[in-house]
C-alpha positions in Angstrom: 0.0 0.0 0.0 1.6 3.1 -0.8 0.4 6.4 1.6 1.4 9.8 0.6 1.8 12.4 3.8 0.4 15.9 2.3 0.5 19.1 4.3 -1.4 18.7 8.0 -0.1 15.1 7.9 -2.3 14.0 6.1 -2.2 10.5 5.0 -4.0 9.2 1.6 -4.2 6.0 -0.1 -3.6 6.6 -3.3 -4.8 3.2 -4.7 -8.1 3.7 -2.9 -8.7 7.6 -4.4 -7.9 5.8 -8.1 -9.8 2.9 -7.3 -12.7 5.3 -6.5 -11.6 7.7 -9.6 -12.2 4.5 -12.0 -15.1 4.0 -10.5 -16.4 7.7 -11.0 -15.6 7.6 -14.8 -16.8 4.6 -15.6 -19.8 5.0 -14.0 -19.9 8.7 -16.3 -19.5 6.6 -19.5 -22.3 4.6 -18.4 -20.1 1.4 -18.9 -20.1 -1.7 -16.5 -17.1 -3.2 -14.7 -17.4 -6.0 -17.4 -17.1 -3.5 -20.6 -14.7 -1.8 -18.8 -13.1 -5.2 -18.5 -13.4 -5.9 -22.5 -12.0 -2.1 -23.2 -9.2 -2.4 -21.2 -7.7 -6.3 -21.7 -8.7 -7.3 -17.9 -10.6 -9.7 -16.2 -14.1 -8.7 -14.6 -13.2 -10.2 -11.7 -9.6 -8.1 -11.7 -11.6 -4.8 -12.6 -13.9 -5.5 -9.8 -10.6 -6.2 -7.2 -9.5 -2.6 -8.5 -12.8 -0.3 -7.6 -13.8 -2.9 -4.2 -13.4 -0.8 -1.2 -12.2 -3.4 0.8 -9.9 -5.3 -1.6 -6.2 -5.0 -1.8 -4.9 -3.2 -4.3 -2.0 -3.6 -6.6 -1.9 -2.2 -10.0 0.6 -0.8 -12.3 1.0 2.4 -14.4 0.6 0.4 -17.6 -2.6 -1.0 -15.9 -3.8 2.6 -14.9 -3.2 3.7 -18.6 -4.8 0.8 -20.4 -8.1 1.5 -18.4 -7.5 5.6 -19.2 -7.9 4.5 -22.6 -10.1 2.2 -22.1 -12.3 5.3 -20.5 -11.1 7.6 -23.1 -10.1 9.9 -20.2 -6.4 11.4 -19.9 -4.2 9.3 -17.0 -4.1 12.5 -15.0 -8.0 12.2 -14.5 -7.4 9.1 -12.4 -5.0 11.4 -10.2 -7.7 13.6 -9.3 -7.8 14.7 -5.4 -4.2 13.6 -5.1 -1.8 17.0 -4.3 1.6 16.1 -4.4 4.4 19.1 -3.8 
């Protein structure tokens, strides 16, 4: 698990705040975890691993762009609410 310490200390999980970013944009293309599966090269059951809340997470950059296509979004997108300095 990898935990960023922001200003004010200040921890995030940043697998759990792109987990939840997916999430978001999938749900905004109206697609389901199994398109999203078919889009992107991935299992359903793997997609669904990567949004659960209570799943461990463990995903590469290559896997967060694949899905960004996948989403036609930008990679940044999945980034969103993350500040690093």
């Amino acid at each position: 698990m990898i935990i960023l310490l922001l200003n004010e200390c200040k921890k995030v999980d940043i697998y759990k705040v792109i987990a939840r970013n997916i999430k978001k944009y999938r749900l905004y293309n109206q697609m389901t975890q199994e398109e999203l599966a078919r889009k992107s090269g991935y299992s359903y059951p793997y997609i669904r691993r990567v949004e659960g809340k209570n799943t461990p997470k463990n995903f590469s950059i290559q896997t967060l762009y694949e899905i960004a296509v996948a989403l036609n979004i930008d990679i940044k997108k999945l980034f969103d609410g993350i500040d690093i300095y």
